[in-house]
C-alpha positions as CSV (number, residue, x, y, z in Angstrom):
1,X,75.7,95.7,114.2
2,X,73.4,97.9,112.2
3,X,73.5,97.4,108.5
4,X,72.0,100.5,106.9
5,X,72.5,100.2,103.2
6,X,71.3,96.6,101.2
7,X,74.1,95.0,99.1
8,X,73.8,92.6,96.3
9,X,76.4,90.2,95.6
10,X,75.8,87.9,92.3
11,X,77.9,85.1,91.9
12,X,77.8,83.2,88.4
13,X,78.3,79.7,88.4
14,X,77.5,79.0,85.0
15,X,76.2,81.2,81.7
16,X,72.6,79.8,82.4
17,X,69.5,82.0,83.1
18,X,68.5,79.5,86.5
19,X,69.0,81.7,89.6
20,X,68.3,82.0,93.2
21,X,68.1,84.6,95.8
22,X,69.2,84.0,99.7
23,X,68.4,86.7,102.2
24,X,68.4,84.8,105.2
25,X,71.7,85.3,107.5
26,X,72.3,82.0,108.4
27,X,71.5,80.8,104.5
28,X,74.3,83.3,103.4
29,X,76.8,81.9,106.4
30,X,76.0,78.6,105.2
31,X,76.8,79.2,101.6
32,X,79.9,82.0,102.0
33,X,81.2,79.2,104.3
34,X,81.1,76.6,101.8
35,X,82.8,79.1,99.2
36,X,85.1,79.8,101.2
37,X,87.4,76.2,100.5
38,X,89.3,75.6,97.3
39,X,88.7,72.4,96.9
40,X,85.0,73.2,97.0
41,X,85.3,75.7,94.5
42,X,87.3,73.8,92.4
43,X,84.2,70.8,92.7
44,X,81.7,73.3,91.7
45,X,84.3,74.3,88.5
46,X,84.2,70.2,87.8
47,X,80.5,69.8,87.6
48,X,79.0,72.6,85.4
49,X,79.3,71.3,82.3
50,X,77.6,67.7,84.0
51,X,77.1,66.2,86.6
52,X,80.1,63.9,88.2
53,X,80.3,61.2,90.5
54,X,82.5,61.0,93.6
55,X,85.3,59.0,92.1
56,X,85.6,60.8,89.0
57,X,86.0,64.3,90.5
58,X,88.3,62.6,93.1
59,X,90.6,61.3,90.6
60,X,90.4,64.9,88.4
61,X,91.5,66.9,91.2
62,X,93.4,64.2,92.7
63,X,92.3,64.0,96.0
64,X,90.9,61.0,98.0
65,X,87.3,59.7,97.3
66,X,86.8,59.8,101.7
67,X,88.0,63.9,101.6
68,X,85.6,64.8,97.9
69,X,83.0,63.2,99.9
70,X,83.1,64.8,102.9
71,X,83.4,68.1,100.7
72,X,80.7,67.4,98.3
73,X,78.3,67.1,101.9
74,X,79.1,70.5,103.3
75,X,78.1,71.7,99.3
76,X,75.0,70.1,99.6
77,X,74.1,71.3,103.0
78,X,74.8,74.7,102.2
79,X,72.0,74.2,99.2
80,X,74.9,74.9,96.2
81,X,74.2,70.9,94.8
82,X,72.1,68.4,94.4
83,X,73.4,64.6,94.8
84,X,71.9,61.4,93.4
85,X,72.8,57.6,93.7
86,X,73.0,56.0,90.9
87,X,74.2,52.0,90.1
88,X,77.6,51.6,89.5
89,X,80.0,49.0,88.2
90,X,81.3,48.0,92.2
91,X,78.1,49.6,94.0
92,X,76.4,53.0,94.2
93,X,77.6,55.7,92.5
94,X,76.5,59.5,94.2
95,X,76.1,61.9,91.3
96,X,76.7,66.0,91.8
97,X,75.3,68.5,90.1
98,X,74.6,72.1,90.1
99,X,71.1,73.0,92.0
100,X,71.1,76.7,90.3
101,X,73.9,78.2,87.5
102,X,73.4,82.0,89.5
103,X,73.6,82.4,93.2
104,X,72.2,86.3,94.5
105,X,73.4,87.2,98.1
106,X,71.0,90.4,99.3
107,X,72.2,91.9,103.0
């Protein structure tokens, strides 16, 4: 397939001025796939304002730790977060937060 005319889609994550641009195909199949599932959407929504462990945004959406996890990997793969360990009162914690606030698709 021939794509003739460049598109720009700008998605917004937060009302911050950090941004990035993907123009590599498998990038944007990477990231439109990880878009593409509620509950990943719904875990970007829970850590804009800060950053959130696994069991806290597992309890707010009210989900199992085992599935947030699993979704919080395929967010990090596809580049949208960042994740830390941090201690925790029974073992490590792993923190998620935001990598950019501004995400701009070119094709």
């Amino acid at each position: 397939m021939e794509i003739t005319q460049i598109g720009i889609l700008e998605v917004n994550l937060q009302n911050k001025s950090e941004s990035i641009t993907i123009k590599s195909d498998e990038k944007i199949e990477k990231i439109v796939k990880a878009l593409s599932s509620r509950t990943r959407r719904q875990i970007l929504h829970h850590i804009q304002e800060e950053p959130m462990d696994v069991s806290h945004i597992a309890a707010s959406l009210q989900m199992t730790e085992a599935n947030i996890s699993a979704q919080i990997k395929k967010l990090e793969e596809a580049g949208l977060i960042d994740c830390s360990y941090s201690s925790g009162n029974h073992g490590v914690r792993k923190i998620s937060r935001l990598k950019f606030n501004k995400l701009i698709i070119e094709f």
